[in-house]
N, C-alpha and C positions, 0 to 999 in steps of 0.2 A: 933621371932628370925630374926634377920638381913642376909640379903642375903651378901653371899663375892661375893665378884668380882675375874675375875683371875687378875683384876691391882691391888685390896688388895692383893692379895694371892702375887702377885711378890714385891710390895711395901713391904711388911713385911719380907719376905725374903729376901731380900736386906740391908732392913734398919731396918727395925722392925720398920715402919711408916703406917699406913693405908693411904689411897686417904685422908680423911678425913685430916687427918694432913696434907697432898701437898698442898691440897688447900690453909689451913690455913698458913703457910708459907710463899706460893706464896702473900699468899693476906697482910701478914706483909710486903711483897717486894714490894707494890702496884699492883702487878699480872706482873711484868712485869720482865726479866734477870735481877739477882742482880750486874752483872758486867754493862752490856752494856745498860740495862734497855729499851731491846725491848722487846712487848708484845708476849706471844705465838701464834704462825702462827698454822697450822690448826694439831698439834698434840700437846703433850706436852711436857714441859721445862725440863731438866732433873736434877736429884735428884745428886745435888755435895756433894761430902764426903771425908771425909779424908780416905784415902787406907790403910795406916799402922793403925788406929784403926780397923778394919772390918766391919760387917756387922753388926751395933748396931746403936743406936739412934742415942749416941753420937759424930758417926762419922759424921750425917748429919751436912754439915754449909749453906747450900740453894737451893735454885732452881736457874740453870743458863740455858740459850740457848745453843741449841747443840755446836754454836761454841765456847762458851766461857769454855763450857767443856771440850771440844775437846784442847783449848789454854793450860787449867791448867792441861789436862796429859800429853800434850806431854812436857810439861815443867816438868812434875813430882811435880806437886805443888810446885816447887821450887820458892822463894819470892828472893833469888839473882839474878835468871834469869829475875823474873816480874822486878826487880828494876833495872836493866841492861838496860833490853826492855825500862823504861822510861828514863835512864838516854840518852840512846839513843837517841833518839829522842828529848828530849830535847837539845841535844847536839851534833848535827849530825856530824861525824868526818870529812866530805866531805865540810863541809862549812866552815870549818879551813882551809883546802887546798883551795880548789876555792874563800875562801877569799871574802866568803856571808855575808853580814853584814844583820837582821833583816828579821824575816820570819814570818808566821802565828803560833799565838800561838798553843800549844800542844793541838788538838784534833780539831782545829779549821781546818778543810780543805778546807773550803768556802772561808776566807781571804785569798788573793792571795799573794804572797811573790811579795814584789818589785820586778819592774824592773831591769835586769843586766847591769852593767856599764862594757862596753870593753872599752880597750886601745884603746886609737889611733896610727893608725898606718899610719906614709908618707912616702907615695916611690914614690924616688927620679928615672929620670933617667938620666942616662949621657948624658953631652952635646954630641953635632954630634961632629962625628971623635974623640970620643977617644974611 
């Protein structure tokens, strides 16, 4: 007989998943968050699910890092908000106004955005005695 764990005993009650399947999962995910595809740091990645199915298989859709967990409920897994967040950003309203021409592409934060072009400004001053 197979010994449980209490992370089988909470894995299955949550999800109806043993460890055994997290692993396998993770490890179809290359072991690493399915959104941001960083590896597990010293605990583990957590079990993302859809909240209006409950607590059944089906609800499972992967393994994410706390924070990308944390991103998809406070958004309520809402995918208007996720496509918002990119359009965002691909299209930052601020570089309409400030009249930004050309920045680092979308995820890219290392490429630095050009240099800014100011106006030039001359002042003048008035001749003496007026």
């Amino acid at each position: 007989m197979l010994a449980v764990t209490p992370r089988d005993q909470r894995l299955w009650k949550q999800y109806q998943i043993t460890d055994a399947d997290y692993r396998r999962i993770l490890e179809h995910q290359g072991g690493v968050c399915a959104i941001c595809k960083c590896p597990p740091r010293s605990r583990n990645h957590c079990v993302d699910h859809d909240h209006k199915l409950g607590a059944t298989r089906a609800a499972v859709r992967g393994v994410l890092c706390g924070r990308c967990n944390y991103l998809l409920g406070e958004w309520n897994d809402s995918l208007k908000k996720l496509q918002a967040a990119v359009a965002y950003m691909e299209s930052p309203p601020a570089h309409a106004v400030l009249h930004v021409e050309g920045r680092a592409p979308l995820g890219d934060r290392a490429a630095p955005l050009p240099p800014p072009s100011f106006p030039t400004i001359t002042v003048s001053t008035p001749p003496d005695g007026a």
